[in-house]
C-alpha positions in Angstrom: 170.2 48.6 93.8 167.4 48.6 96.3 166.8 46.2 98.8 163.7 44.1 98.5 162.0 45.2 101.7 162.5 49.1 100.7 159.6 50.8 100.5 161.4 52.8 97.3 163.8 52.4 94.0 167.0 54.3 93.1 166.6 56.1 90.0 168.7 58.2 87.8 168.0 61.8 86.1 168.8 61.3 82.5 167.4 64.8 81.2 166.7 68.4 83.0 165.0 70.8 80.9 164.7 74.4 82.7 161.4 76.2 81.1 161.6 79.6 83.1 163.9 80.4 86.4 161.4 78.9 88.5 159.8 75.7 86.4 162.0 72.9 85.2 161.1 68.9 83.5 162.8 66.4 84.5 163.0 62.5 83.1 164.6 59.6 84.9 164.9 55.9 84.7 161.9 53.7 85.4 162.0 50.6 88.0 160.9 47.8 85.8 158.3 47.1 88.5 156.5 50.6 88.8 153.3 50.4 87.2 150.9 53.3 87.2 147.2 54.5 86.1 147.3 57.6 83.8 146.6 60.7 86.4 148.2 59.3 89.8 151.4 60.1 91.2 154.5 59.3 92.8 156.7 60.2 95.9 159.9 61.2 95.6 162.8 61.6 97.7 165.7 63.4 97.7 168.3 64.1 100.6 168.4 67.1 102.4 171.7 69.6 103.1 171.4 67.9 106.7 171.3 64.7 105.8 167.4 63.3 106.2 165.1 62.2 103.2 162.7 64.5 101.7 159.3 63.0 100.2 157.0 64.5 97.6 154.0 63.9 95.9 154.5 64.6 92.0 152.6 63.6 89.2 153.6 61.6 86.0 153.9 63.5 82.9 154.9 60.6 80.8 152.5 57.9 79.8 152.2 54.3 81.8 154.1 52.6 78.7 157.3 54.5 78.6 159.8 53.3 79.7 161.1 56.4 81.5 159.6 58.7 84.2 158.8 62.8 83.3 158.0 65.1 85.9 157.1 68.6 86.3 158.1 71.1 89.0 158.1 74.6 89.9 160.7 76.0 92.4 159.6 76.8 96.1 161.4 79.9 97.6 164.0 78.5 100.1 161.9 74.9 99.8 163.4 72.1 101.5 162.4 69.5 98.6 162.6 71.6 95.6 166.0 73.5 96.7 167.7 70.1 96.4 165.8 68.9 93.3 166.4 72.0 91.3 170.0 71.6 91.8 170.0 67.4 90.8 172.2 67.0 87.6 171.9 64.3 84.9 173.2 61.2 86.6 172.5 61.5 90.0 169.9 59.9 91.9 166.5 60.5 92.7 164.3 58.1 95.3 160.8 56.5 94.2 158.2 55.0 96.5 157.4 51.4 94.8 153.4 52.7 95.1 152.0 55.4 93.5 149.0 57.3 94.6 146.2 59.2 93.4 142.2 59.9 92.5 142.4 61.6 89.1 141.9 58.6 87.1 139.8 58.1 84.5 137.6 55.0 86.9 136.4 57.9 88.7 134.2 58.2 86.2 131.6 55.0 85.4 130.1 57.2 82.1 130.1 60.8 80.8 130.3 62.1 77.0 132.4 65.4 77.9 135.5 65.4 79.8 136.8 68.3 80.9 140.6 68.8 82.4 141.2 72.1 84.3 144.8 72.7 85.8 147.0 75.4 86.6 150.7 75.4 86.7 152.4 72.7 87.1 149.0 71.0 87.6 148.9 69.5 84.0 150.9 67.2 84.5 148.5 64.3 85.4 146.6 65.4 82.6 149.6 64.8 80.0 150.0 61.5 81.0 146.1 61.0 80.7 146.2 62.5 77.2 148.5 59.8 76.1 146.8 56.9 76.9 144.3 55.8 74.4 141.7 54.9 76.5 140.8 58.6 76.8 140.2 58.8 73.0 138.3 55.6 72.6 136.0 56.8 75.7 134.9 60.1 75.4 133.4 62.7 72.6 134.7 65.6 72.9 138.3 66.0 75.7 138.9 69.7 76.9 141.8 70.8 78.7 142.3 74.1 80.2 145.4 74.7 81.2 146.1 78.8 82.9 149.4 79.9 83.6 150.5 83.6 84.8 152.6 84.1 81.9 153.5 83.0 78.0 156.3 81.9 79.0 154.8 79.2 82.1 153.0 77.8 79.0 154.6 74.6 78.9 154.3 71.4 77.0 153.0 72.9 73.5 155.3 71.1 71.6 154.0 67.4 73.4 150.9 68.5 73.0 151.0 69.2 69.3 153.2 66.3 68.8 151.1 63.7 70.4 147.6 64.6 68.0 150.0 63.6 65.1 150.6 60.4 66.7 149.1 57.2 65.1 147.1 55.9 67.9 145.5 59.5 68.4 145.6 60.8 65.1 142.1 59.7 64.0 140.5 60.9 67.4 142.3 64.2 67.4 139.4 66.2 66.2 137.6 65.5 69.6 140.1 67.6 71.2 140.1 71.4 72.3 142.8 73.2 74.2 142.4 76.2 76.2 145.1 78.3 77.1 144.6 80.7 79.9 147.2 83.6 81.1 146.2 86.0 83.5 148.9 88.4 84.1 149.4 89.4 80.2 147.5 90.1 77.1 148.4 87.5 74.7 146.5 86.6 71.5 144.6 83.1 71.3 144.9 82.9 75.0 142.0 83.4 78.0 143.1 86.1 80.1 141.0 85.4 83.3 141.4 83.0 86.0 139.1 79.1 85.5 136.9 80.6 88.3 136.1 83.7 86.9 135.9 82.0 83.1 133.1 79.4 84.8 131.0 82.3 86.7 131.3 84.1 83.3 130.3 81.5 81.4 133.2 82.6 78.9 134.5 79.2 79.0 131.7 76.9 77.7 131.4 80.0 74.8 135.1 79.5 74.0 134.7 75.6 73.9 131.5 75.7 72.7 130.1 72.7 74.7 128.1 73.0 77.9 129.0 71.7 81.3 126.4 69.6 82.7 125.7 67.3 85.2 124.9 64.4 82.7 127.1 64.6 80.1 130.0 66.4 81.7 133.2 64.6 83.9 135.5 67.3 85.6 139.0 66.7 86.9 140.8 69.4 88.4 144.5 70.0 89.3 146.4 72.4 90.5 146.9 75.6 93.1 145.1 73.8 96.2 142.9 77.6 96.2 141.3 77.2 92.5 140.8 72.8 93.4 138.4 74.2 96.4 136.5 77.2 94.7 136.1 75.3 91.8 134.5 72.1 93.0 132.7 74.5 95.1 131.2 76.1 92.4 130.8 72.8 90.4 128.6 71.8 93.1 126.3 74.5 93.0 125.8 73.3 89.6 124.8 69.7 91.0 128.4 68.4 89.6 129.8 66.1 92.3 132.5 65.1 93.7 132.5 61.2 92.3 133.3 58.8 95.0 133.3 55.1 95.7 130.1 55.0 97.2 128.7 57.4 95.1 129.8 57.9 91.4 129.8 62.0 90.0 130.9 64.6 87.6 134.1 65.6 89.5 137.7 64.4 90.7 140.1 66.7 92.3 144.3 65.7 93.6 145.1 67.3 96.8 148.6 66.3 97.4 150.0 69.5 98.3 
């Protein structure tokens, strides 16, 4: 148990899933207490080989009404968090700070009629969570997510995806939504083969979707390599899509927790 003036829960991993050699999901309990917006995140700990904590910023994959926590996490080379979680079995523990964090929420946004969710790698994982709360159905008219991996096989998540249109709450909205799968290091059929950068400059990706991305119908969150988060807003910008903030509500919201 933790002790009330800790800043962080004990939890436990109940399920590992490995997807490739370097990308894994994991689930774990959820503190009772934990409450969270669709799109933030969380900070988690983990205890080094030489004894001190190790904090990082990872977004929920689950929805805010399960009653478990899913993450998603790619493997860093000889990283000092992800060395230790990647080797976590079911049953041990994992840290949580009580708080989470995090911009890419939906009240970034005080209107729009398009929303448009652009993520690579393990970047679409605030999105999933977004994509199963119903707010985002009842809100918007059309939801686009474009989701770019390197591979067919970093594709992950098809099967929630799939499953969660069939599911009663969503069903009725499901023809609103369009996915986009990107993969830039192999041919594969149905997919985009070109990275979101080079798909926007193109134009190739409003032809795909078939919906325009404009300042006043448009709302833009982005997630992902820290690289693509700044070239695209960059380029969003030159199309008079801004960042949204509290002083000043726009077309775009970015996470930056790397």
């Amino acid at each position: 148990m933790s002790q009330p003036d800790e800043k962080f829960t004990r939890q436990t991993i109940t399920e590992i899933v490995p997807l490739t050699p370097s990308l894994f999901s994991f689930r774990c309990t959820r503190d009772d207490g934990f409450r969270f917006t669709a799109g933030q995140f969380a900070r988690l700990g983990v205890r080094s080989g030489r004894g001190n904590l190790v904090w990082r910023a990872y977004s929920m994959v689950s929805s805010p009404f399960d009653e478990f926590l899913d993450f998603f996490s790619i493997v860093v080379p000889d990283g000092e968090f992800t060395s230790v979680l990647s080797q976590l079995k079911v049953g041990d523990e994992l840290l949580i700070e009580k708080q989470p964090q995090g911009f890419l929420t939906l009240d970034r946004f005080v209107d729009g009629r398009d929303l448009w969710m652009l993520a690579t790698g393990t970047g679409v994982a605030p999105f999933l969570s977004i994509l199963q709360d119903f707010s985002v159905w009842e809100r918007f008219e059309r939801i686009v997510l474009v989701y770019s991996v390197r591979t067919h096989a970093e594709l992950a998540y098809q099967e929630l995806l799939e499953e969660l249109l069939t599911r009663e709450y969503i069903a009725e909205h499901a023809h609103k939504f369009v996915f986009v799968p990107v993969v830039t290091r192999e041919q594969v059929e149905g997919c985009l083969d070109r990275r979101i950068t080079e798909l926007l400059t193109s134009g190739k990706l409003e032809e795909t979707v078939g919906l325009e991305m404009t300042p006043e119908h448009s709302r833009v969150l982005i997630c992902g390599n820290p690289q693509m988060v700044d070239d695209t807003r960059k380029m969003l910008k030159q199309r008079d899509l801004h960042l949204s903030l509290t002083r000043r509500p726009g077309q775009v919201a970015v996470e930056n927790y790397w």
